[in-house]
Biopython code that builds the backbone (N, CA, C, O; Angstrom):
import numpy as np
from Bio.PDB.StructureBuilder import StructureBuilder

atoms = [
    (1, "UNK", "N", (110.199, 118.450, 101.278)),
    (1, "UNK", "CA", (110.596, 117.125, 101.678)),
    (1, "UNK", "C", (109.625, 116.548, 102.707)),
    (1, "UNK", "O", (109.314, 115.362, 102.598)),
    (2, "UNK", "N", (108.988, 117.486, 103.961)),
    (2, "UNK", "CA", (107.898, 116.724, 104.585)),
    (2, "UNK", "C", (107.012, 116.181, 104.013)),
    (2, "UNK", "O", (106.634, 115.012, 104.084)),
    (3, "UNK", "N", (106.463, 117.441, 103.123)),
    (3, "UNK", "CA", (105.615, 116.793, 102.423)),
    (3, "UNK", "C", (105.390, 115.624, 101.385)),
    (3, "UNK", "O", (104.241, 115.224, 101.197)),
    (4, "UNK", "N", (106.153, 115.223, 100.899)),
    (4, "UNK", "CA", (106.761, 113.726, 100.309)),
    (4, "UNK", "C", (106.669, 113.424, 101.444)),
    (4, "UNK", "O", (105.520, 113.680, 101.805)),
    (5, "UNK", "N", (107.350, 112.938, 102.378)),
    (5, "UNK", "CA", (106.874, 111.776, 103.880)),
    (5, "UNK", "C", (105.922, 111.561, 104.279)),
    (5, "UNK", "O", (105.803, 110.410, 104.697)),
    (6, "UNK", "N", (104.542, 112.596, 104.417)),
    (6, "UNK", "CA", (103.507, 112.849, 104.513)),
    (6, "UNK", "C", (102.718, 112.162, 103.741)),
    (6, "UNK", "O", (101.760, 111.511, 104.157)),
    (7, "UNK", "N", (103.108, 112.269, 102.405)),
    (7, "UNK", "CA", (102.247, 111.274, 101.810)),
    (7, "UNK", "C", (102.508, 110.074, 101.449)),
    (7, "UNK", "O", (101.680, 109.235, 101.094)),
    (8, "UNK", "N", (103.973, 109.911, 101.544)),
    (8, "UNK", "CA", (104.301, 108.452, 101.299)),
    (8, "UNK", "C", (103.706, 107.702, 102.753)),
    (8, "UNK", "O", (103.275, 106.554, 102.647)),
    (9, "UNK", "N", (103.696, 108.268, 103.886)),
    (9, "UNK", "CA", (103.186, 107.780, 105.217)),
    (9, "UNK", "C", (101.708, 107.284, 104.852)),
    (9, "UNK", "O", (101.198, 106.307, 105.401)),
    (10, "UNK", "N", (101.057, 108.069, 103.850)),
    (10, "UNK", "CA", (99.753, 108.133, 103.860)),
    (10, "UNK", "C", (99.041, 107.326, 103.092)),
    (10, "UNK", "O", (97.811, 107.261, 103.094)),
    (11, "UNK", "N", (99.902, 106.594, 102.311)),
    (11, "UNK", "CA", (99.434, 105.622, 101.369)),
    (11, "UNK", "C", (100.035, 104.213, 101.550)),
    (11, "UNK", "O", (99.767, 103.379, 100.685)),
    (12, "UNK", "N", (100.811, 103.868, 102.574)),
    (12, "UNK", "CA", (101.120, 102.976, 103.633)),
    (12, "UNK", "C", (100.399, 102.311, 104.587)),
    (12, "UNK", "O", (100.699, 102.349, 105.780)),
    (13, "UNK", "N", (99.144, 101.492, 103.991)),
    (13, "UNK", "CA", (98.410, 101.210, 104.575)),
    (13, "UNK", "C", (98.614, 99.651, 105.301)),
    (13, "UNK", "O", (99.793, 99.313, 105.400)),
    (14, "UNK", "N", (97.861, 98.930, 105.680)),
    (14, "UNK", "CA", (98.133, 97.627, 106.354)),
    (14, "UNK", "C", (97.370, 97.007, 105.547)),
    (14, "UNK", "O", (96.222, 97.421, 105.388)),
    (15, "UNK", "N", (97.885, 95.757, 104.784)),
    (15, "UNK", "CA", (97.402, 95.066, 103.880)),
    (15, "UNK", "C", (96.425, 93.939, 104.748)),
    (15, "UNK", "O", (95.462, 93.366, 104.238)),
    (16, "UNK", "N", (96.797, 93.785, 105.903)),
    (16, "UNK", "CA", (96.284, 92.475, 106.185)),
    (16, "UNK", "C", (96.593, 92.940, 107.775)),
    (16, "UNK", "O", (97.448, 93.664, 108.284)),
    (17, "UNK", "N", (95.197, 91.973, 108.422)),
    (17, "UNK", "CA", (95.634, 92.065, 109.897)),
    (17, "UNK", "C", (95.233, 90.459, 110.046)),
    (17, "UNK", "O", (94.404, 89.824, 109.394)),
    (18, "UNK", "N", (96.378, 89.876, 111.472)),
    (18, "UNK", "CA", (95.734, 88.515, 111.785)),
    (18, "UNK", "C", (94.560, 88.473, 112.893)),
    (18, "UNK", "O", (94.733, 88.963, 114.009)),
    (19, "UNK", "N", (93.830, 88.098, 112.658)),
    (19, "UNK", "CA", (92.531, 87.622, 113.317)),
    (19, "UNK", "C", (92.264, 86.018, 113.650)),
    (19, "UNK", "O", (92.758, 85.166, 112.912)),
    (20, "UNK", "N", (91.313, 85.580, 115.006)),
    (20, "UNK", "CA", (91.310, 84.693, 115.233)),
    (20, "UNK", "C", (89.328, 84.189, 115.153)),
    (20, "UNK", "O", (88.318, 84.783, 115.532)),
    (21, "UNK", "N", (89.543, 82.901, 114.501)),
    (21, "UNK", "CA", (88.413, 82.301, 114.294)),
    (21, "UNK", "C", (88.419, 81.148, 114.860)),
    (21, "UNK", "O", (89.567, 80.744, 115.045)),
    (22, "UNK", "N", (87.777, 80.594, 115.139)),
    (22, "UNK", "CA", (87.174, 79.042, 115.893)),
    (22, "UNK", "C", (88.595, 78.591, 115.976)),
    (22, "UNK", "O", (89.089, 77.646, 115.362)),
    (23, "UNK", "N", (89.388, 79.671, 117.105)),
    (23, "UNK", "CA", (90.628, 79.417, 117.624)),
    (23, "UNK", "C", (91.837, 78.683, 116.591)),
    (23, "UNK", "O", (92.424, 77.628, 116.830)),
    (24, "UNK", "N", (92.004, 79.514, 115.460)),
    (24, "UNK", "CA", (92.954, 79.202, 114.221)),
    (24, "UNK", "C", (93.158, 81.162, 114.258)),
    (24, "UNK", "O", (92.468, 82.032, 114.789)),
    (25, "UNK", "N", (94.493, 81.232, 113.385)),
    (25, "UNK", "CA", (94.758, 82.059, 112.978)),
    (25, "UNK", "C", (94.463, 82.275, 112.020)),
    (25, "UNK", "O", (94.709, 81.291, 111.323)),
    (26, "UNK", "N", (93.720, 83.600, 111.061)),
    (26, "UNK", "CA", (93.568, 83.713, 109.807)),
    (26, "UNK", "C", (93.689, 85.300, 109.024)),
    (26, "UNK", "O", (93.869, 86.210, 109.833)),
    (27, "UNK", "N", (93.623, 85.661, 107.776)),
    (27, "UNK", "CA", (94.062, 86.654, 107.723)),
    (27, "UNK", "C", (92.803, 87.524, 107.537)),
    (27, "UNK", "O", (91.888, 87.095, 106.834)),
    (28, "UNK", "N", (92.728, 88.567, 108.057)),
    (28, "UNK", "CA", (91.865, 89.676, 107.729)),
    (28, "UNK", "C", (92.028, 91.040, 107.603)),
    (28, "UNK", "O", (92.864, 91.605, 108.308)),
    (29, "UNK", "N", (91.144, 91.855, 106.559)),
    (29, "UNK", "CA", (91.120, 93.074, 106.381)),
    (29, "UNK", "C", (90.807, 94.163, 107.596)),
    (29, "UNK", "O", (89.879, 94.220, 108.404)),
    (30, "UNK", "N", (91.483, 94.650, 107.473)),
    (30, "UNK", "CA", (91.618, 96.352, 109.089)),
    (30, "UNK", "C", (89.972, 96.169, 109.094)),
    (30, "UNK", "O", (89.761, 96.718, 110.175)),
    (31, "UNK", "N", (88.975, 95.867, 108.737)),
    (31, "UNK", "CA", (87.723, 96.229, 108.983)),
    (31, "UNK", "C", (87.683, 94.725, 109.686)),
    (31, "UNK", "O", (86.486, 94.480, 109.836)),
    (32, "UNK", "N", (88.398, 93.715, 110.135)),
    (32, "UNK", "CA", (88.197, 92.576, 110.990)),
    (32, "UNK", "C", (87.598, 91.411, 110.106)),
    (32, "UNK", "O", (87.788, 90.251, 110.471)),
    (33, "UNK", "N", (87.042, 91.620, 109.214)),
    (33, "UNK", "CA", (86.090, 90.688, 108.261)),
    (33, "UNK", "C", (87.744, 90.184, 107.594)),
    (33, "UNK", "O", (88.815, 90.727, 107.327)),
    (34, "UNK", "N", (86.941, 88.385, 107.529)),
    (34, "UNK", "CA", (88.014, 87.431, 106.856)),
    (34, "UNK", "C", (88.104, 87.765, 105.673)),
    (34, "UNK", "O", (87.437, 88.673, 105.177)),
    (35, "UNK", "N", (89.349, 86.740, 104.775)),
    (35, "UNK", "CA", (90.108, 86.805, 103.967)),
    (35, "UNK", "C", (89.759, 85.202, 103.110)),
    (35, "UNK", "O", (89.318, 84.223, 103.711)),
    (36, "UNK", "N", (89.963, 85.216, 102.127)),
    (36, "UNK", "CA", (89.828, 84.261, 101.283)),
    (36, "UNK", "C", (90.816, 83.990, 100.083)),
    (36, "UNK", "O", (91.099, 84.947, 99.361)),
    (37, "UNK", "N", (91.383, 82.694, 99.810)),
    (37, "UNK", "CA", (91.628, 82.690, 98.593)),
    (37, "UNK", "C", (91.074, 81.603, 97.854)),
    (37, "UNK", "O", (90.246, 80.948, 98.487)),
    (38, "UNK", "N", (91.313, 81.223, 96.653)),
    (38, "UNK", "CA", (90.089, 80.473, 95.539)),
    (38, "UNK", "C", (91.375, 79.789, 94.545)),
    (38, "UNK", "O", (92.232, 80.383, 93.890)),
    (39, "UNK", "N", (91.191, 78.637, 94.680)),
    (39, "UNK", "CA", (91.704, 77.396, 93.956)),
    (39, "UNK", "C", (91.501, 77.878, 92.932)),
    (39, "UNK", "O", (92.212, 78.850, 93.188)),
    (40, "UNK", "N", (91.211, 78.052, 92.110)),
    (40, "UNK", "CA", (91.232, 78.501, 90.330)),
    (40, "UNK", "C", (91.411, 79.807, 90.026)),
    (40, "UNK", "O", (90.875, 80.446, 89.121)),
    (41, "UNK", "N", (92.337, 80.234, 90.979)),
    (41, "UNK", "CA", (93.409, 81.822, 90.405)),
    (41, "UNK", "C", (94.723, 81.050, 90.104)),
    (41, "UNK", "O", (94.873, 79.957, 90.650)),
    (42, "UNK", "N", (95.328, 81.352, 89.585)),
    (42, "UNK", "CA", (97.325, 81.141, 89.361)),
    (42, "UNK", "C", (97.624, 82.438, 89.894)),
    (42, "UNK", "O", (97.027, 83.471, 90.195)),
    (43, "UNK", "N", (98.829, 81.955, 89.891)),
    (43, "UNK", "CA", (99.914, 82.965, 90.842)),
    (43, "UNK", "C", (99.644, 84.276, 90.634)),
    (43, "UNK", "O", (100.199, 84.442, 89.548)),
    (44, "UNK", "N", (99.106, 85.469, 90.970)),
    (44, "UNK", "CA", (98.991, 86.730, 90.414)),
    (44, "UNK", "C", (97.888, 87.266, 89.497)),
    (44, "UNK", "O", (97.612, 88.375, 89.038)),
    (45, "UNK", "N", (97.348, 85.990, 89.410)),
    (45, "UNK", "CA", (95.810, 86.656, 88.228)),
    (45, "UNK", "C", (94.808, 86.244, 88.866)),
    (45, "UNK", "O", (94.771, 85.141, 89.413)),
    (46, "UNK", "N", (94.028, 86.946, 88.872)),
    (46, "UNK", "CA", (92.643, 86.656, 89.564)),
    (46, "UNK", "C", (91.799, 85.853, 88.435)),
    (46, "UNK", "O", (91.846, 86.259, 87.273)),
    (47, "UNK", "N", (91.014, 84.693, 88.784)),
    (47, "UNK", "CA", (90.037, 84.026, 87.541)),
    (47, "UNK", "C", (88.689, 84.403, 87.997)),
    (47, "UNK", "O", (87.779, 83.743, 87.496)),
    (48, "UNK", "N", (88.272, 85.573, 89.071)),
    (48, "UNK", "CA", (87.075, 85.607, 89.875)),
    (48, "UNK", "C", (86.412, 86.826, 89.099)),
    (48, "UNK", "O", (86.778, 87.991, 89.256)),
    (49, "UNK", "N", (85.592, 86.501, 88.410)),
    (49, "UNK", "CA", (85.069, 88.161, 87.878)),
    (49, "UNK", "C", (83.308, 87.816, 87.631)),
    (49, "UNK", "O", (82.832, 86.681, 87.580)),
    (50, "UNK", "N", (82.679, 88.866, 87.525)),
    (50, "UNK", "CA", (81.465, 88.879, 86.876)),
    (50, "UNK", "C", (80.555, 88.239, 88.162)),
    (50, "UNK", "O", (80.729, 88.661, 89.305)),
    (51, "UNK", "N", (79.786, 87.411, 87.920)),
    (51, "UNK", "CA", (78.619, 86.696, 89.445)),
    (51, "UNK", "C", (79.767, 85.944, 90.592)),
    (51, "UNK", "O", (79.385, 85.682, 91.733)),
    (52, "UNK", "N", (80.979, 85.687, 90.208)),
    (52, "UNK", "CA", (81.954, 85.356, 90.831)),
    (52, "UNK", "C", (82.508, 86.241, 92.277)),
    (52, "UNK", "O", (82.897, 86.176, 93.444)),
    (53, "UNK", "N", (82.204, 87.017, 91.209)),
    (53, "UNK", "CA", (82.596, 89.017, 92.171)),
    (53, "UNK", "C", (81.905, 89.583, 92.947)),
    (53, "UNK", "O", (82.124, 90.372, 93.866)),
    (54, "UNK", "N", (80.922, 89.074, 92.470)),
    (54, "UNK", "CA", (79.325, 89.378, 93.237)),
    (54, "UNK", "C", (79.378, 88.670, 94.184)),
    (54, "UNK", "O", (78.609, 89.338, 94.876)),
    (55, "UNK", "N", (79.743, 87.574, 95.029)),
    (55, "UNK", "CA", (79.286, 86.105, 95.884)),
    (55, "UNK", "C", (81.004, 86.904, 96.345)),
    (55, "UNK", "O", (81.206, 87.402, 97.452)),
    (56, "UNK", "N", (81.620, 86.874, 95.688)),
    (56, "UNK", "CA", (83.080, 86.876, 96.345)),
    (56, "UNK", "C", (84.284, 88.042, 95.990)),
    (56, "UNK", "O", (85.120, 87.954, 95.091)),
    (57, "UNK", "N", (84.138, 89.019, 96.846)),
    (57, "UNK", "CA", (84.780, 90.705, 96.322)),
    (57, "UNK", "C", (85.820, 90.792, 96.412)),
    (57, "UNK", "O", (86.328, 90.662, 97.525)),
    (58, "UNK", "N", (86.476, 91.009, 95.469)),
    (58, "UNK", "CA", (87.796, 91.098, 95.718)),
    (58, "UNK", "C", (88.338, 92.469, 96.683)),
    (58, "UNK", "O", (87.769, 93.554, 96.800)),
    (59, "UNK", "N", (89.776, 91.963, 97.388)),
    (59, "UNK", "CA", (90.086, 92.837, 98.571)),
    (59, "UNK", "C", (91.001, 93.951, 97.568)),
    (59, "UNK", "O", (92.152, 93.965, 97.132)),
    (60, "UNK", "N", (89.861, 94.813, 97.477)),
    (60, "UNK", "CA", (90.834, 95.896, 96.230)),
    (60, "UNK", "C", (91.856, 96.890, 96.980)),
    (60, "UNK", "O", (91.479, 97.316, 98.072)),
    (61, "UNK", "N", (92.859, 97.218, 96.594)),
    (61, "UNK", "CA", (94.268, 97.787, 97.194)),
    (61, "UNK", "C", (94.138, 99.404, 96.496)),
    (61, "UNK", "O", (94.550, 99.539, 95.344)),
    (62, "UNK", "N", (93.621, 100.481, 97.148)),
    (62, "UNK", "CA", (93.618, 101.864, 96.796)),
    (62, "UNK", "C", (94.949, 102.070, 96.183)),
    (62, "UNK", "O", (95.977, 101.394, 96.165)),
    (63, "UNK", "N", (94.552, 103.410, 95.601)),
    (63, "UNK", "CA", (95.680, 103.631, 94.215)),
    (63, "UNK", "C", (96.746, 104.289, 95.468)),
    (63, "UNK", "O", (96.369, 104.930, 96.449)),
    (64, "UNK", "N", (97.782, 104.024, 95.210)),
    (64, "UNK", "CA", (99.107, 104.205, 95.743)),
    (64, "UNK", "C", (99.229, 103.323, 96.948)),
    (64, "UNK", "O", (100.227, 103.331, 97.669)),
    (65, "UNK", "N", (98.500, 102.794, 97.083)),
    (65, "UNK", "CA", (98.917, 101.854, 97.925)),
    (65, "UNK", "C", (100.237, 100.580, 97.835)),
    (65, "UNK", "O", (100.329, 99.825, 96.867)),
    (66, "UNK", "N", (100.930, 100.547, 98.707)),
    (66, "UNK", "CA", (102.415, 100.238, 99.348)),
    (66, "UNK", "C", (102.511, 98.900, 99.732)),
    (66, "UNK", "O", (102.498, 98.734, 100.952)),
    (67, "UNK", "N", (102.646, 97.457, 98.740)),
    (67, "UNK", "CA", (102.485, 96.241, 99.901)),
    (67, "UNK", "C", (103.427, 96.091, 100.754)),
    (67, "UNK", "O", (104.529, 96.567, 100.481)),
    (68, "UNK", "N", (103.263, 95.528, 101.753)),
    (68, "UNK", "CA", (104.270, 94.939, 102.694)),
    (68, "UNK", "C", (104.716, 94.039, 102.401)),
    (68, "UNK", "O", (104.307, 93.602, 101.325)),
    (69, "UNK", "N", (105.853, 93.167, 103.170)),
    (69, "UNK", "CA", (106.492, 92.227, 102.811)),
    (69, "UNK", "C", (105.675, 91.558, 103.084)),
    (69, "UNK", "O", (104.866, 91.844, 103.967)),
    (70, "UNK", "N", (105.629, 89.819, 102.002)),
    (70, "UNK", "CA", (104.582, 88.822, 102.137)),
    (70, "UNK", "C", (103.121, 89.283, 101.098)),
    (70, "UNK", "O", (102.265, 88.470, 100.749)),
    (71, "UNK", "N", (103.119, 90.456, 100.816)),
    (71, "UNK", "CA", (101.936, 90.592, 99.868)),
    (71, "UNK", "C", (102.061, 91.390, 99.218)),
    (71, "UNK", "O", (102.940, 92.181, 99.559)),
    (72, "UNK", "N", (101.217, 91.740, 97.761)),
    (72, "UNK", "CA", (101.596, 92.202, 96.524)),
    (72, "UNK", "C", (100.489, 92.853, 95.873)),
    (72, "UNK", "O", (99.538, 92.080, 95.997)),
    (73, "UNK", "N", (100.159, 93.789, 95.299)),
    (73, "UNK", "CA", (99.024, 94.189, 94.662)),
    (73, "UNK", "C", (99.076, 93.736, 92.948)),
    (73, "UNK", "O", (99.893, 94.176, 92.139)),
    (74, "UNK", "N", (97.833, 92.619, 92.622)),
    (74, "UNK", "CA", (98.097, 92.566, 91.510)),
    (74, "UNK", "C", (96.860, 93.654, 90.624)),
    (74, "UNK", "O", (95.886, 94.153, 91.187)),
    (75, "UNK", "N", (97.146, 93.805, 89.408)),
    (75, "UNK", "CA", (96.145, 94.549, 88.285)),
    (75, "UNK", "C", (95.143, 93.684, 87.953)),
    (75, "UNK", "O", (95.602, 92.954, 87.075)),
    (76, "UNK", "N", (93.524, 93.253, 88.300)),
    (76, "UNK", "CA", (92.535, 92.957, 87.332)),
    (76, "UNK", "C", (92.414, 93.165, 86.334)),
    (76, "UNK", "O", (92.853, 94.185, 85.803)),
    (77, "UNK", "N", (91.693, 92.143, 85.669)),
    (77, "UNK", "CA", (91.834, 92.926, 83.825)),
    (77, "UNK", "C", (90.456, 94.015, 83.912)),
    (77, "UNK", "O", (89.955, 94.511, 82.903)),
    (78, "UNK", "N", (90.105, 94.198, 84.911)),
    (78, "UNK", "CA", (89.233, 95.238, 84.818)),
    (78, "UNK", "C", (90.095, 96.490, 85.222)),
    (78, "UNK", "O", (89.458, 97.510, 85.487)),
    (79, "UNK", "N", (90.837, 96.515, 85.265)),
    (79, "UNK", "CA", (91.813, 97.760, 85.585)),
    (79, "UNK", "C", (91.888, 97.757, 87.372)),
    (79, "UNK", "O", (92.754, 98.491, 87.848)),
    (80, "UNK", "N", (91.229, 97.156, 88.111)),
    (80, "UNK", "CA", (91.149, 97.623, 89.651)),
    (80, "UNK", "C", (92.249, 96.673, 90.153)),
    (80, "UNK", "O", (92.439, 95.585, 89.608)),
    (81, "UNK", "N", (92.979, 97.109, 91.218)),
    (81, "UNK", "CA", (93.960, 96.867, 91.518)),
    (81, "UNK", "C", (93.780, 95.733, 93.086)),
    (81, "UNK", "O", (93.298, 96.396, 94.004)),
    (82, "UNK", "N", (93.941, 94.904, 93.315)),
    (82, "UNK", "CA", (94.106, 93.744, 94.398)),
    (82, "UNK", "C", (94.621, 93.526, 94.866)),
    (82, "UNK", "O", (95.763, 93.582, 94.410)),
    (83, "UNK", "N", (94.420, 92.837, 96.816)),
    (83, "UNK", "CA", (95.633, 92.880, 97.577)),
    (83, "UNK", "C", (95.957, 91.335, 96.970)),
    (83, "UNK", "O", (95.175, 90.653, 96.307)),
    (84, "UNK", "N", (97.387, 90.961, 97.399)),
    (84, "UNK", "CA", (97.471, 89.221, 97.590)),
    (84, "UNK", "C", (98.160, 88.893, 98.231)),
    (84, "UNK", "O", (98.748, 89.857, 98.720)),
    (85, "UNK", "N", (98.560, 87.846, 98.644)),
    (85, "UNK", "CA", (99.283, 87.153, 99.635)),
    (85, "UNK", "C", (100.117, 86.182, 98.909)),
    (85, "UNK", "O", (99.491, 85.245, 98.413)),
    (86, "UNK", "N", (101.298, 86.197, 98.749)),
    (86, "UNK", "CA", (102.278, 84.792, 98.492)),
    (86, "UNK", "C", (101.705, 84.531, 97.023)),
    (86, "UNK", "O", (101.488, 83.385, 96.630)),
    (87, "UNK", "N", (101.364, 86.198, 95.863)),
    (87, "UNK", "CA", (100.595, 85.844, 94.722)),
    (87, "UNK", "C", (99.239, 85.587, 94.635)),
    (87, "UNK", "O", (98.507, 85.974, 93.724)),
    (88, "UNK", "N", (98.903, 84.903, 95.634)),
    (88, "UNK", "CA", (97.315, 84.631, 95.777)),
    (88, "UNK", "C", (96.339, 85.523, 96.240)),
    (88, "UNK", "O", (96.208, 85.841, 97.422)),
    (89, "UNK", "N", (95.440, 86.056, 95.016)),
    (89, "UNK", "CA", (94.632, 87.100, 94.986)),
    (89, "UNK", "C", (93.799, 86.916, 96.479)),
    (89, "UNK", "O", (93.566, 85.788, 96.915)),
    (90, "UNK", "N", (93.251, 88.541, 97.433)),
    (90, "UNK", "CA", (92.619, 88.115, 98.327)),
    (90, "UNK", "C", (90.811, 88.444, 98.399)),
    (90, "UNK", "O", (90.608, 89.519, 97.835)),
    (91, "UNK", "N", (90.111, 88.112, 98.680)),
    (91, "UNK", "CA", (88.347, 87.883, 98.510)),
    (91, "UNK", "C", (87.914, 87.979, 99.945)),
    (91, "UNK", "O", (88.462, 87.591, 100.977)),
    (92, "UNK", "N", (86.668, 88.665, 99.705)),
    (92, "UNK", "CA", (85.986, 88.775, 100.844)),
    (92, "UNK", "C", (84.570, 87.648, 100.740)),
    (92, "UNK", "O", (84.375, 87.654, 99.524)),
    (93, "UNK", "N", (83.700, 86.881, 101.236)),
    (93, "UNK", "CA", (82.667, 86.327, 101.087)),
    (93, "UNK", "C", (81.507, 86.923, 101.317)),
    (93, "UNK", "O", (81.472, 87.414, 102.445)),
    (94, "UNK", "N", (80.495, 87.081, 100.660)),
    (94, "UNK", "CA", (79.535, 87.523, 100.952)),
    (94, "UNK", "C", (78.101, 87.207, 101.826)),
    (94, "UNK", "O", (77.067, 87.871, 101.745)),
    (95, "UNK", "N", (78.337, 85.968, 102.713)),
    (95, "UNK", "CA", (78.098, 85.362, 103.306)),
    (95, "UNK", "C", (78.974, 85.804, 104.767)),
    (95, "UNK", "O", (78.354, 85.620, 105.814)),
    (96, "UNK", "N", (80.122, 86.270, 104.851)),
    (96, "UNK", "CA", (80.178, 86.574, 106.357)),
    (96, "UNK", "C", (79.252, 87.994, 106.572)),
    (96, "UNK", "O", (79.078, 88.840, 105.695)),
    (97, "UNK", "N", (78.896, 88.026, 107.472)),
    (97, "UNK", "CA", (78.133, 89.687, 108.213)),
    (97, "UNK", "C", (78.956, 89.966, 109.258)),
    (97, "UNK", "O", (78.995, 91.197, 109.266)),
    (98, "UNK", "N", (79.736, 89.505, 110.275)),
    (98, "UNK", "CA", (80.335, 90.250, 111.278)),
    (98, "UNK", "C", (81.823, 89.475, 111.120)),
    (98, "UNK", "O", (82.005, 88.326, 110.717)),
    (99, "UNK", "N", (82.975, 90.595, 111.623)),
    (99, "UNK", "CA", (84.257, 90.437, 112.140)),
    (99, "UNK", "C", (84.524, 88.982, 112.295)),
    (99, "UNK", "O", (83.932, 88.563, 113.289)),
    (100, "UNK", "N", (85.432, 87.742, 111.465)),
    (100, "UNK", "CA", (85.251, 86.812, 112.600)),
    (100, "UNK", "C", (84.505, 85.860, 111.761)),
    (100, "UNK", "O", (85.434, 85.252, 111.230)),
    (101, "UNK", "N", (83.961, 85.600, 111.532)),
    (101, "UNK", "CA", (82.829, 84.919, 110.366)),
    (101, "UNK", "C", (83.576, 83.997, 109.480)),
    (101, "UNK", "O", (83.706, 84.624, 108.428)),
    (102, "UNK", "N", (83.990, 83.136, 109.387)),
    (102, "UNK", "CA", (84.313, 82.010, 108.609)),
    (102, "UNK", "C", (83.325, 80.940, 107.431)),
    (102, "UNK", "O", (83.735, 79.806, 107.185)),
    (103, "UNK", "N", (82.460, 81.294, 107.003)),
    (103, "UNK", "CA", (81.330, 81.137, 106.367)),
    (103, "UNK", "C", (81.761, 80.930, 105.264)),
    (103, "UNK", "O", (81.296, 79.942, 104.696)),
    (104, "UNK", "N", (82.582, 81.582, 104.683)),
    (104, "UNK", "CA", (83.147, 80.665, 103.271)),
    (104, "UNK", "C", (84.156, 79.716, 102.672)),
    (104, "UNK", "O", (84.539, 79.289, 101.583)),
    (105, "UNK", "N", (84.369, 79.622, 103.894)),
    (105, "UNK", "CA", (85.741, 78.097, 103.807)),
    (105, "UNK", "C", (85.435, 76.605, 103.690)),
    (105, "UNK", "O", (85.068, 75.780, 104.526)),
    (106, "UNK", "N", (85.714, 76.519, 102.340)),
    (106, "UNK", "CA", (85.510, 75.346, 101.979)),
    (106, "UNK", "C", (84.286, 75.387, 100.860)),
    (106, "UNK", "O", (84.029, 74.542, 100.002)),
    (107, "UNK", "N", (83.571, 76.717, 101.161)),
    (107, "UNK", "CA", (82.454, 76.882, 99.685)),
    (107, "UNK", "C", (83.169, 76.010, 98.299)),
    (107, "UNK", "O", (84.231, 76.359, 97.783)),
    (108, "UNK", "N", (82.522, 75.078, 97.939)),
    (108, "UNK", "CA", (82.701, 74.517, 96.598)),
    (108, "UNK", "C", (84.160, 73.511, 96.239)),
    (108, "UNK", "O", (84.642, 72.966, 95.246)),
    (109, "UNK", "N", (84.511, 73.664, 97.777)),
    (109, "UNK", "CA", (85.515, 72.880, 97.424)),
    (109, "UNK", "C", (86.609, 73.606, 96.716)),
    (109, "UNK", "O", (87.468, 72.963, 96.113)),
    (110, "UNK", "N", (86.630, 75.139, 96.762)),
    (110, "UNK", "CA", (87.755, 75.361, 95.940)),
    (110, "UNK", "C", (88.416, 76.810, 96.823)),
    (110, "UNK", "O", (89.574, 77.223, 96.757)),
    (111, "UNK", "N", (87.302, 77.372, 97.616)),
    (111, "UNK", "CA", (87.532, 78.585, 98.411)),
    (111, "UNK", "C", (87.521, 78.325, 99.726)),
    (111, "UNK", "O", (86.681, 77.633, 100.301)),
    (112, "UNK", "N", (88.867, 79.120, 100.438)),
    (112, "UNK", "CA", (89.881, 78.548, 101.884)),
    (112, "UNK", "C", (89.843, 79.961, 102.551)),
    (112, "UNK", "O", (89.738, 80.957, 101.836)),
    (113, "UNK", "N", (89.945, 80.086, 104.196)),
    (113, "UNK", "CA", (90.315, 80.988, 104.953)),
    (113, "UNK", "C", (91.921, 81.481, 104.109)),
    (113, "UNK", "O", (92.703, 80.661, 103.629)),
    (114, "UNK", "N", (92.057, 82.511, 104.102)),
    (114, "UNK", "CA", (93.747, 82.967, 103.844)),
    (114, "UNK", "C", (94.433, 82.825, 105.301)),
    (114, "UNK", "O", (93.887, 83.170, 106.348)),
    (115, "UNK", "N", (95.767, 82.238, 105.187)),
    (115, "UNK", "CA", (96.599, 82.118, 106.493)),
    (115, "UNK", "C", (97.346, 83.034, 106.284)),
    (115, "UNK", "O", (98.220, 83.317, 107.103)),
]
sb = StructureBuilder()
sb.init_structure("model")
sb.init_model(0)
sb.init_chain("A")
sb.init_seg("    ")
for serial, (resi, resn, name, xyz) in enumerate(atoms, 1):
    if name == "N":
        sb.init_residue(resn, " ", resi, " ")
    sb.init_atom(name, np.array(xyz, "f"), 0.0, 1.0, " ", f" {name:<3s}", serial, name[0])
structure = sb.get_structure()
């Protein structure tokens, strides 16, 4: 029985931490680097794949991983598994380099900080 707790403890990770940028709240990954989501996903499916993926990575959710309330892991059709928020798949930009970095909000008019 510990051992079941042990690992259910262990795959209980933190989907999201809040972080602060040019004094707004926004959401970011335990490694401090922002969060993104992209106007042309629907609720639960990611539309971001291929040179898309490349410019903009999706925030992939390790296997057994546990969402918290407020976020959800959906399935890529590539089989890899994604964090999301309120359904909305989450992305990293490849354009931030440090913690904090807001650099892709507003890219194209279709990609936003995640709140």
């Amino acid at each position: 029985m510990k051992l079941i707790a042990a690992l259910a403890a262990a795959v209980l990770v933190t989907a999201c931490d809040e972080a602060y940028a040019d004094g707004h709240s926004v959401l970011a990954a335990p490694n401090g680097m922002t969060l993104y989501t992209f106007d042309k996903d629907s609720a639960g499916t990611s539309n971001c794949y291929d040179s898309c993926a490349v410019s903009w990575p999706p925030y992939l959710a390790q296997a057994g991983a546990a969402a918290p309330a407020g976020f959800s892991i959906i399935e890529r059709r590539d089989g890899t598994s994604q964090w999301a928020k309120g359904g909305e798949p989450l992305y990293f930009w490849q354009g931030d380099s440090a913690p904090g970095d807001t650099n892709g909000d507003g890219v194209g008019g279709v990609w936003h900080v995640a709140r």
